[in-house]
C-alpha positions in Angstrom: 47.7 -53.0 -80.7 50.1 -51.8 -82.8 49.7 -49.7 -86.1 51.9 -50.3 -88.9 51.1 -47.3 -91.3 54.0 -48.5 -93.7 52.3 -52.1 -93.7 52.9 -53.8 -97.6 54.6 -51.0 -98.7 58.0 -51.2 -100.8 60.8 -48.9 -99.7 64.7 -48.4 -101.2 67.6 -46.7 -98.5 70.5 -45.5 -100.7 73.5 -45.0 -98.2 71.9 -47.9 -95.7 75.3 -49.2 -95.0 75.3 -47.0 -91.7 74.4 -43.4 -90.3 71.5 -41.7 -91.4 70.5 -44.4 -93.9 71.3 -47.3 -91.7 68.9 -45.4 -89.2 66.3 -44.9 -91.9 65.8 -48.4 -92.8 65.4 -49.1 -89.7 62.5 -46.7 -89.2 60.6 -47.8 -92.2 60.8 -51.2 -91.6 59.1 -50.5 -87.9 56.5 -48.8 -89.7 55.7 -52.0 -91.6 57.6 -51.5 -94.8 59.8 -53.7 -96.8 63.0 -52.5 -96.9 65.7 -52.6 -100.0 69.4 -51.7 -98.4 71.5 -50.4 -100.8 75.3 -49.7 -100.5 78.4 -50.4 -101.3 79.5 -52.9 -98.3 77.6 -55.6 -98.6 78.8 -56.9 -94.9 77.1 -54.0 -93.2 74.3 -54.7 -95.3 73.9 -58.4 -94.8 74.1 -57.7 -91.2 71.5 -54.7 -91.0 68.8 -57.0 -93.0 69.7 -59.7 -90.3 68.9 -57.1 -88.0 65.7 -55.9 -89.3 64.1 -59.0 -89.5 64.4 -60.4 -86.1 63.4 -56.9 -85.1 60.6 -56.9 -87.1 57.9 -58.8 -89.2 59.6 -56.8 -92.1 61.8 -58.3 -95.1 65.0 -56.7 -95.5 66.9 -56.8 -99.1 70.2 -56.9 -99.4 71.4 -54.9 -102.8 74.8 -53.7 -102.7 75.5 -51.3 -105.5 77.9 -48.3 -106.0 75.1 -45.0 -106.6 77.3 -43.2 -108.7 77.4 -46.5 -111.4 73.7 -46.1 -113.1 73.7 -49.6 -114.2 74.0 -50.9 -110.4 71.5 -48.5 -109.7 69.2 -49.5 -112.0 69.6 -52.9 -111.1 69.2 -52.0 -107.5 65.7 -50.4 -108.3 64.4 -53.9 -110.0 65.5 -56.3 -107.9 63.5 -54.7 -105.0 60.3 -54.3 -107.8 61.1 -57.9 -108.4 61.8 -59.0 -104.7 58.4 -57.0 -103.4 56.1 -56.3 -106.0 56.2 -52.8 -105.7 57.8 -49.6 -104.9 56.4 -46.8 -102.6 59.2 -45.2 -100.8 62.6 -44.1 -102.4 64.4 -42.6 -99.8 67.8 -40.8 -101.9 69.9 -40.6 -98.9 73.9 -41.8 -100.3 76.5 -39.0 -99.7 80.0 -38.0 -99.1 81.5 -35.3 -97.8 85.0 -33.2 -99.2 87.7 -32.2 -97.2 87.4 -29.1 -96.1 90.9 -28.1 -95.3 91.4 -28.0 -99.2 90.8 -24.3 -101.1 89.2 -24.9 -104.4 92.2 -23.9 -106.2 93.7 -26.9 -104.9 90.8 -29.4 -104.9 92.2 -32.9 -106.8 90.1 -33.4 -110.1 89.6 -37.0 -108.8 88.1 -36.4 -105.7 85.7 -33.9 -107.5 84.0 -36.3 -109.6 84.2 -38.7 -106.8 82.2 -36.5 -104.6 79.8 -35.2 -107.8 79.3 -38.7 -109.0 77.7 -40.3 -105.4 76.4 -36.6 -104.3 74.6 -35.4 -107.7 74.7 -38.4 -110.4 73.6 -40.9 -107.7 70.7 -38.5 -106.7 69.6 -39.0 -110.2 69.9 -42.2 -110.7 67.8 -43.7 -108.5 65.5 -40.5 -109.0 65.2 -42.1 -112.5 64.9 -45.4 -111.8 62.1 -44.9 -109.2 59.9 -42.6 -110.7 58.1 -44.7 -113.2 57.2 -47.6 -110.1 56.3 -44.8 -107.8 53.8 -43.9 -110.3 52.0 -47.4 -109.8 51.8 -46.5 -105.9 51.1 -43.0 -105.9 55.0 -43.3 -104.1 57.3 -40.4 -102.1 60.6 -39.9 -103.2 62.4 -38.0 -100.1 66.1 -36.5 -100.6 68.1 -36.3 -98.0 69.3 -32.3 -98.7 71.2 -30.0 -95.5 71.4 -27.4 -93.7 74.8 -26.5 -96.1 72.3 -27.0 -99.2 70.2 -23.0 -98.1 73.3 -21.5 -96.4 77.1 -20.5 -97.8 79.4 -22.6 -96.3 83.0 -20.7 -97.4 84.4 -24.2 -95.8 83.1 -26.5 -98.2 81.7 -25.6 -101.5 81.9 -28.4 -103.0 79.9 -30.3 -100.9 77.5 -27.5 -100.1 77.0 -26.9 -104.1 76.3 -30.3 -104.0 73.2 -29.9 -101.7 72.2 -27.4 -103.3 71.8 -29.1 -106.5 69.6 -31.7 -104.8 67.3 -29.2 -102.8 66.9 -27.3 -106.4 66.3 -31.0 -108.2 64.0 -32.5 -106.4 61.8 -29.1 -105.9 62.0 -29.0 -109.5 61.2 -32.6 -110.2 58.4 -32.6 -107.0 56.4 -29.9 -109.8 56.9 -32.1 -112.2 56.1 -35.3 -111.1 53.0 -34.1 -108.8 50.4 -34.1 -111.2 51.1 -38.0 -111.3 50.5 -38.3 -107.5 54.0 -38.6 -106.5 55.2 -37.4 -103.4 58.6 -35.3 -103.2 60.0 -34.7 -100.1 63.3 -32.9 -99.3 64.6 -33.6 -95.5 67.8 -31.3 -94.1 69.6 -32.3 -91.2 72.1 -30.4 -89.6 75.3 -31.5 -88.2 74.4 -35.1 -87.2 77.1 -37.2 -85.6 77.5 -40.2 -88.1 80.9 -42.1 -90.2 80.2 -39.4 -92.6 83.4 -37.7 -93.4 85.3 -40.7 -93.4 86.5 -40.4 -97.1 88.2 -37.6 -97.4 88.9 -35.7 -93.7 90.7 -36.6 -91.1 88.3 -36.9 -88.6 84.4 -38.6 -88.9 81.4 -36.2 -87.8 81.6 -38.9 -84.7 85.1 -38.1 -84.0 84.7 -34.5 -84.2 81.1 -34.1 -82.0 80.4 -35.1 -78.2 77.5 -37.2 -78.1 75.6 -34.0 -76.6 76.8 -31.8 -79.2 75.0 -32.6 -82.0 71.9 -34.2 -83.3 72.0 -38.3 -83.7 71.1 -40.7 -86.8 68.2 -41.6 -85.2 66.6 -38.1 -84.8 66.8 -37.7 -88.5 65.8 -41.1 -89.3 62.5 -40.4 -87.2 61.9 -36.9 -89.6 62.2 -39.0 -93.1 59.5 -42.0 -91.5 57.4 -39.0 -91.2 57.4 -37.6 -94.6 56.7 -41.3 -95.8 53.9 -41.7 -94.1 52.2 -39.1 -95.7 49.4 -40.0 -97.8 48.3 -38.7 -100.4 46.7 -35.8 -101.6 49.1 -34.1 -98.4 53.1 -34.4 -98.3 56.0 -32.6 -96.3 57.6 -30.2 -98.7 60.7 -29.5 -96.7 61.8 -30.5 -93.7 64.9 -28.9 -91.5 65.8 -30.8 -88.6 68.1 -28.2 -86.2 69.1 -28.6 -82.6 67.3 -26.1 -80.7 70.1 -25.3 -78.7 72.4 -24.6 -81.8 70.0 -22.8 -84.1 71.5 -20.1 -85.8 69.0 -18.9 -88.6 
């Protein structure tokens, strides 16, 4: 028989739309969770909830919403209070990437803040939001970090300062927020062969990688189920997710 270790639990996806997150929901609603998808296009959404539920004896919640808009955010977070009673799971996953053919000394203003605003404000949004329901559950909030978060990456500072913002927040906010038995969890992929990229470079982390060449959605997806299954007095700190065959330190 199976065990659904995620049974009546409450979970939001940020970035569900596809990818990583799309992956993640996925996974959490397997494990028995309810699942709150939150993006901007509502289509995928609507069609990833429809998924989920034949799939599973899971409900899926559509709540498209733009991360980097608090207000939507906010929103986001009580309509999936309101829609399941509860929150256990926020799973901070929404991110874009820069181009990296641009030096900094050239880097458009606008495509700064657009980058800042889904990769650091949205982080703390929905860090914000969640916090006081996760309290009620003795909740996990997991950020999806990366590899470019703990290493220099001369290619793309932007994005990598980005990830290093959220690898230094949610450490920070795991000492905080511990001594009210919630969970923070920090997950780093590697280079995962997703859409991501589409915004500002030419070519999509799928365009650029083989199948074979780098690690899939799935994979990662797998990782951040694990660190929400973790009950509590215990959670996963930090996870880095590599491909054997491509570590490099």
């Amino acid at each position: 028989m199976a065990t659904h270790p995620l049974a009546d639990n409450g979970a939001i996806v940020t970035g569900a739309s596809a990818g990583i997150g799309r992956e993640t929901a996925r996974a959490l609603a397997a494990d028995g969770a309810d699942v709150a998808l939150v993006a901007r296009r509502e289509d995928r959404l609507t069609e990833l909830a429809a998924e989920i539920e034949s799939e599973t004896d899971a409900s899926a919640l559509v709540c498209p919403a733009d991360v980097s808009n608090e207000d939507e955010v906010e929103a986001a977070v009580e309509k999936t209070v309101s829609e399941f009673g509860r929150l256990d799971v926020l799973v901070n996953n929404a991110g874009i990437a820069t181009d990296s053919e641009t030096p900094v000394e050239e880097f458009p203003t606008d495509q700064y803040r657009t980058v800042m605003g889904v990769n650091v404000d949205g982080m703390f949004y929905a860090a914000r939001a969640a916090i006081s329901h996760l309290r009620e559950t003795n909740g996990t909030a997991i950020f999806v970090a990366s590899y470019a978060g703990k290493n220099p990456r001369p290619d793309a500072p932007l994005y990598a300062a980005t990830k290093w913002w959220t690898r230094g927040f949610a450490k920070s906010l795991a000492g905080q927020v511990g001594t009210d038995d919630i969970a923070v969890s920090i997950v780093n992929p590697s280079e995962v062969r997703t859409e991501f990229g589409k915004e500002f470079r030419e070519r999509t982390s799928e365009e650029r990688y083989e199948q074979d060449e780098v690690t899939g959605p799935r994979a990662v997806a797998d990782a951040i189920a694990f660190a929400a299954r973790q009950e509590t007095p215990n959670t996963v700190s930090e996870l880095d997710l590599y491909r054997r065959d491509k570590f490099s330190g």
